[in-house]
N, C-alpha and C positions, 0 to 999 in steps of 0.2 A: 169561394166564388164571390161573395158580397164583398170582403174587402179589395178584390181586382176590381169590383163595380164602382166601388168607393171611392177608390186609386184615381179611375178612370174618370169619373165624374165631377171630382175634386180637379183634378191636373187638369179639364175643360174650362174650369169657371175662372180658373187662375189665370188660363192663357187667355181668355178670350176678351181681358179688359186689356192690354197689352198691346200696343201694336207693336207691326213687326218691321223691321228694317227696310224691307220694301213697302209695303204700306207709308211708312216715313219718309220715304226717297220719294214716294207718290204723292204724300201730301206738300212737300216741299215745292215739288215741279207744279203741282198744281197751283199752289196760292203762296208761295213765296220768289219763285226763282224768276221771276219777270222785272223783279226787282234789285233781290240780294245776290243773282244766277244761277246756273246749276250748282256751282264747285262752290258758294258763300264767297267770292271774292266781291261781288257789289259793282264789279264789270260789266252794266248790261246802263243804257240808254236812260231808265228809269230812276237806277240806282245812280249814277252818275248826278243826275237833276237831283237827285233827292237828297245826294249825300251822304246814302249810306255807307254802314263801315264796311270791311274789307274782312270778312270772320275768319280768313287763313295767317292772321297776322294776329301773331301769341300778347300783343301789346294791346290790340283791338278788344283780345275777349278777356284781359284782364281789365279792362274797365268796368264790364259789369257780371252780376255775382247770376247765377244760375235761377233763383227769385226774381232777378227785376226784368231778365228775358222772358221767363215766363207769363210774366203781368204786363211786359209788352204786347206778348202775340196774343194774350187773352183779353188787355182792355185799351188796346191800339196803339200811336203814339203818332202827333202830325198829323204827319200825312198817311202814317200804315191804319188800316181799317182795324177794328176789333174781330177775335176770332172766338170767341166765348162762346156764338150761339151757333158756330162751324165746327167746332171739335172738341172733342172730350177733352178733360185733364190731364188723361193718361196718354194723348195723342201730341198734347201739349208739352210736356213734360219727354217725349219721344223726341219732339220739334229740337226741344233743347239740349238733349242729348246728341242728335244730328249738329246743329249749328259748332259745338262741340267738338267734333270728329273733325270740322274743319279746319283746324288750327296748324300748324305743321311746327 
């Protein structure tokens, strides 16, 4: 019985620094996709003015290495805000996992 409690309590702490793929799709809509869009294409009014890149385009995200995405969204760039004191690490690092999945 204590090592299922164990199990249990252990498998909590681990998940719970973690976000989760919806969680990620929810931070992105919130504070990124007015910008970069829903899909990371950079089709939206903002990103257009801004110049952002186009994250579906595998030439786009081989410009920068999975570190310098990171310390973008964590200590801003231009015109993008810092997001250091809005999200975890582990939410951050989600972010760019997400940004990621847009590539085709």
């Amino acid at each position: 019985m204590k090592i299922q409690t164990l199990l249990v309590i252990t498998s909590m702490a681990l998940s719970a620094g973690v976000a989760s793929a919806a969680d990620t799709a929810e931070i992105w809509a919130k504070n990124c996709a007015s910008c970069h869009a829903k899909d990371g294409s950079g089709n939206t009014m903002m990103g257009k003015k801004s110049g952002v890149g186009n994250y579906t385009d595998a030439k786009v995200q081989a410009k920068f290495t999975d570190e310098e995405a990171a310390k973008v969204i964590s200590e801003g760039k231009e015109k993008m805000k810092p997001f250091k004191d809005k999200l975890t690490p582990e939410e951050i690092k989600a972010l760019v996992a997400h940004i990621r999945a847009f590539k085709k």
